[in-house]
N, C-alpha and C positions, 0 to 999 in steps of 0.2 A: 751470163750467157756462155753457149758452148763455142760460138762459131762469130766470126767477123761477116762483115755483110759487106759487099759492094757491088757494082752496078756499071756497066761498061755503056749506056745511051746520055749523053748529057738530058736529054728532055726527062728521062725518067731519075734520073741524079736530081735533077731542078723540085721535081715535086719530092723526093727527100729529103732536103736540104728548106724549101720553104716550111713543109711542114712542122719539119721540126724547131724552125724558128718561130713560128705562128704559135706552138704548144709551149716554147721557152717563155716567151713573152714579147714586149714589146723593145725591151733593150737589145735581145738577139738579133742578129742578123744569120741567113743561110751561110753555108761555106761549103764548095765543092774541090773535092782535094784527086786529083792522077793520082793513081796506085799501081802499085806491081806487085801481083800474088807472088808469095815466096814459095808456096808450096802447093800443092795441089786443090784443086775446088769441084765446086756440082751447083749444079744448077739448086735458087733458093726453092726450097720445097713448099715452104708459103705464100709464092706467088705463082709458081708456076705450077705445081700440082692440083694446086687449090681453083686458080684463080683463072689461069692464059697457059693453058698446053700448048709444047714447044721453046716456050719462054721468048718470047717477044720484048720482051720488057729485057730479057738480056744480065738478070736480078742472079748472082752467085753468094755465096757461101763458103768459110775456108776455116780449117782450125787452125791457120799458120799467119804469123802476124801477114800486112800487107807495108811494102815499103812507100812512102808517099814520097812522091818526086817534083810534084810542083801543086800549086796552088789554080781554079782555074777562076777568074776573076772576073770575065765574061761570060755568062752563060742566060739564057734564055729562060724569065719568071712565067709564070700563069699569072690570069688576070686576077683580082681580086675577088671576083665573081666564082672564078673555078674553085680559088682555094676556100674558099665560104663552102663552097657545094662539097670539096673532099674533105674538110674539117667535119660538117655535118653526117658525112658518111662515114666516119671516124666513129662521131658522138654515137650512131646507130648503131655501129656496129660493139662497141664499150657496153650499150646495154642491153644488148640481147648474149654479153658474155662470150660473143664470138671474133677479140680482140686479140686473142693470143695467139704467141710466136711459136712454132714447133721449131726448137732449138735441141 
């Protein structure tokens, strides 16, 4: 990938972090890590151009690494119910092909 991703909402970090421990497996656990952009960023264009104009979701993009400065170890899950429903909206969107990152 060309670009680092991260995400300034804890609630919206939360469903990145579960998901992607839901997709690793069952040994994973989520991890939400504080960042500090080192160099300049934009708004991610796969969610926000795509998806929520203005970006709500608060979703950036940077070519420059991001410094992580602490770990955040409380943070606020979805229920089981939601992540079943955005895993499935994952799977749907996987076969109609329209899963890809513009990176």
């Amino acid at each position: 990938m060309n670009h680092v991703y991260f995400i300034t909402r804890v609630e919206t970090a939360a469903w990145g972090a579960q998901l992607a421990a839901a997709l690793a497996g069952p040994a994973h656990t989520g991890r939400i890590y504080v960042v500090e952009p080192t160099g300049p960023f934009e708004d991610d264009p796969n969610v926000t151009d795509k998806k929520f104009p203005g970006n709500p979701t608060e979703s950036y993009r940077t070519r420059h690494p991001l410094r992580v400065v602490a770990e955040l170890n409380d943070w606020p899950s979805h229920s089981d119910d939601a992540l079943a429903t955005m895993l499935g909206a994952l799977d749907r969107l996987r076969e109609q092909g329209l899963d890809e990152i513009e990176d």
